[in-house]
C-alpha positions as CSV (number, residue, x, y, z in Angstrom):
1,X,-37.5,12.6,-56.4
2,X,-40.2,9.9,-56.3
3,X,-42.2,12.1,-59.1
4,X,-45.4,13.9,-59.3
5,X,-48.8,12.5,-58.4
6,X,-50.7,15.0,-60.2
7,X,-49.6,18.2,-62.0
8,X,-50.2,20.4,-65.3
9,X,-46.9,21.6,-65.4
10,X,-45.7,23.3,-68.5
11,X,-49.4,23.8,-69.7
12,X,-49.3,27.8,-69.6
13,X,-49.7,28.9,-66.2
14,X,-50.7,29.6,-63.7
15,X,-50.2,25.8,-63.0
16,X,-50.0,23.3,-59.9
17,X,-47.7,19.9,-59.3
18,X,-48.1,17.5,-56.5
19,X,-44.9,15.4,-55.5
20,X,-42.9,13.3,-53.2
21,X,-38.9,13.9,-52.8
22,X,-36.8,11.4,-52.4
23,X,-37.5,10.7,-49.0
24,X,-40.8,10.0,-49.2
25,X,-42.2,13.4,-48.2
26,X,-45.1,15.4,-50.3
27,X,-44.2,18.7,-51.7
28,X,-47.0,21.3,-53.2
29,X,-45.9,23.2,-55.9
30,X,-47.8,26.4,-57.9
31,X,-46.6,28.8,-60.3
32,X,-48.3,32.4,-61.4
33,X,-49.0,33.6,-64.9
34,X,-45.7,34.9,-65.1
35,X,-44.1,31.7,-64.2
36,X,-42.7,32.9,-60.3
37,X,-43.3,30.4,-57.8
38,X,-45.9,31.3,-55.9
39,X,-46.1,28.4,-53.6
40,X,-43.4,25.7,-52.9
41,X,-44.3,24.0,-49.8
42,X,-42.4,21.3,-48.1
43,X,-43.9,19.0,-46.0
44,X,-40.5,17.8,-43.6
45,X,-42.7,16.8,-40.9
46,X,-44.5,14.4,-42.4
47,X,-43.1,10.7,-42.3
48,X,-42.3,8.9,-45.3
49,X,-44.7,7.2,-46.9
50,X,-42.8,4.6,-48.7
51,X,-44.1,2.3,-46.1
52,X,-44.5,-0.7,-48.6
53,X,-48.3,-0.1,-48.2
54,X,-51.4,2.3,-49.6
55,X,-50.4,5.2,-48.2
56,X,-54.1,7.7,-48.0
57,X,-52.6,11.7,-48.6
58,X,-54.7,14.3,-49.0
59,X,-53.9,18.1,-49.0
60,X,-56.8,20.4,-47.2
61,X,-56.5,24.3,-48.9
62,X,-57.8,26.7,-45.8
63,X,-58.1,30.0,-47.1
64,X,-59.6,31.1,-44.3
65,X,-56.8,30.8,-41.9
66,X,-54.2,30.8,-45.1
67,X,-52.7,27.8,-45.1
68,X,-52.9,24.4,-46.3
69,X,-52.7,21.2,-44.3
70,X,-51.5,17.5,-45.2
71,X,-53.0,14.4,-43.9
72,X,-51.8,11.1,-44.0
73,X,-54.1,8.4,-43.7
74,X,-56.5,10.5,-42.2
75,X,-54.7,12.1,-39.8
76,X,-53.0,15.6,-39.9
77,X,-49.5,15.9,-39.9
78,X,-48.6,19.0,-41.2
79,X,-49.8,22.7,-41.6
80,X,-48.2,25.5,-43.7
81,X,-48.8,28.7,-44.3
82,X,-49.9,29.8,-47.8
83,X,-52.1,32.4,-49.7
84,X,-53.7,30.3,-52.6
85,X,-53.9,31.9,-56.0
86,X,-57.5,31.4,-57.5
87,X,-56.5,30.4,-60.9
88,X,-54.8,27.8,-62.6
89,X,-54.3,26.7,-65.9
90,X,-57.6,25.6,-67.9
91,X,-55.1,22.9,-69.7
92,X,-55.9,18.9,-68.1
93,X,-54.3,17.8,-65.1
94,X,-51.7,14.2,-65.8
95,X,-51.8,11.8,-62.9
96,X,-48.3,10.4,-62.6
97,X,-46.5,13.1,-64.2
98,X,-47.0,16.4,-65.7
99,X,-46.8,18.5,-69.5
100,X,-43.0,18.6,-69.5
101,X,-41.5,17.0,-72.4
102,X,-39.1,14.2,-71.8
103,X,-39.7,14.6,-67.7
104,X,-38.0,11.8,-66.3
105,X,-39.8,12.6,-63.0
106,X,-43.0,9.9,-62.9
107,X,-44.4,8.8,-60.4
108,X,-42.4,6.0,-59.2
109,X,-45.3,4.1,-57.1
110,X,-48.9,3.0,-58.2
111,X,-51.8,5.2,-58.0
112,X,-55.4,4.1,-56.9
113,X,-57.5,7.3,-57.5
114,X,-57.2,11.1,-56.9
115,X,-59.5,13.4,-55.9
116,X,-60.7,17.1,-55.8
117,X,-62.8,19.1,-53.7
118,X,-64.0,22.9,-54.0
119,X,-64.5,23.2,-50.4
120,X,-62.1,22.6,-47.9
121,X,-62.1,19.3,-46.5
122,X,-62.7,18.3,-42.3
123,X,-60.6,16.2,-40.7
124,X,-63.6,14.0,-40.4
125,X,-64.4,13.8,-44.0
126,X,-60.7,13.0,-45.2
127,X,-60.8,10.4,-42.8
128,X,-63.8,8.9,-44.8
129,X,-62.4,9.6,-47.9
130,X,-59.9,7.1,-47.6
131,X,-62.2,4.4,-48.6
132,X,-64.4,6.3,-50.9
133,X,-64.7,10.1,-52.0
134,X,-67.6,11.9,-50.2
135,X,-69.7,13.5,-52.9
136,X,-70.6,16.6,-51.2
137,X,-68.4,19.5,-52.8
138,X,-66.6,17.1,-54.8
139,X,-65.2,18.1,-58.2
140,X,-63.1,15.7,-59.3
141,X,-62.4,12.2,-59.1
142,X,-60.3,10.2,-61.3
143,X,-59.5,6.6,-60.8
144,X,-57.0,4.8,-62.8
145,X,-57.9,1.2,-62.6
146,X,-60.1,0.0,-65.6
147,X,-60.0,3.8,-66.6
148,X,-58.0,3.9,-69.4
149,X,-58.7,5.1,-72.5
150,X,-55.6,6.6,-74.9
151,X,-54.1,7.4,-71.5
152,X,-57.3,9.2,-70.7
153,X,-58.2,9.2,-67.1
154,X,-62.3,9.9,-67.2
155,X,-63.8,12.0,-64.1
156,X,-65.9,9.8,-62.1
157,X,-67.6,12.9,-60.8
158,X,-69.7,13.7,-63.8
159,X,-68.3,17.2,-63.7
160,X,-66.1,17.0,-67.2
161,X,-62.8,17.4,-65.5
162,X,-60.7,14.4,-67.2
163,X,-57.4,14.1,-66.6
164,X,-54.3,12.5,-68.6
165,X,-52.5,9.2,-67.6
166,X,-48.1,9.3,-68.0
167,X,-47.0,6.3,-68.2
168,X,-45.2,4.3,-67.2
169,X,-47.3,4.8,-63.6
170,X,-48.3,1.4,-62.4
171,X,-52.3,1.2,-62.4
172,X,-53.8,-1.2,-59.8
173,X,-57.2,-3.2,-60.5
174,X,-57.3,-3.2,-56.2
């Protein structure tokens, strides 16, 4: 596996991990209180994006029509079905791993920023997000370069939510 993006894994649950497999493809991942999966989504359809270049993915939760959809730079390329839990762990999300101890699985790429939204997101407004988050709904947003402090990854959005950095995840000062 290429290794998580973003995850709290192993924090108490319910908890959530965002990765790539081996071929390059993005797999959502949640667990209930009790530690059953309740969501393990594989996005096949979705071409690789170990393309050499950023690569923009962003995962849109639609509760209304139960499911959530993955777009690659912008555009949709995927929609599964799923019924979203409403909690999740209160412990910190890691960008470029998760809680495990001795997980081998890091993110094996370099990570620009990562965001999160409490409404779910138009095609239109990921599209836009690729170049800067759009601040409407936003609850989230954590960029790693020039963000560091004791592998601390401050929330740009002013909301509190700070994440933790696993290294070794490349940062980029792009």
């Amino acid at each position: 596996r290429s290794g998580s993006v973003i995850g709290n894994y192993n924090s108490g649950r319910p908890n959530l991990t965002v990765e790539f497999n081996a071929s390059g493809q993005p797999r959502f991942y949640m667990q209930d209180a009790n530690g059953k999966p309740t969501i393990d989504l594989r996005f096949t359809s979705v071409p690789s994006v170990y393309t050499g270049k950023w690569v923009h993915v962003a995962f849109a939760i639609d509760d209304a029509a139960g499911k959530i959809h993955c777009y690659v730079d912008g555009v949709l390329k995927e929609s599964k079905d799923a019924v979203i839990p409403t909690e999740i762990s209160a412990s910190p999300m890691v960008l470029g791993g998760d809680l495990r101890t001795n997980n081998e699985q890091w993110f094996k790429g370099e990570l620009k920023s990562v965001a999160a939204y409490t409404d779910m997101r138009t095609a239109e407004e990921i599209a836009a997000d690729i170049y800067a988050p759009g601040e409407e709904d936003l609850m989230a947003y954590w960029v790693t370069a020039g963000n560091l402090g004791a592998n601390a990854i401050y929330d740009q959005s002013g909301n509190g939510y700070h994440a933790m950095l696993k290294t070794p995840t490349p940062v980029t000062n792009e």
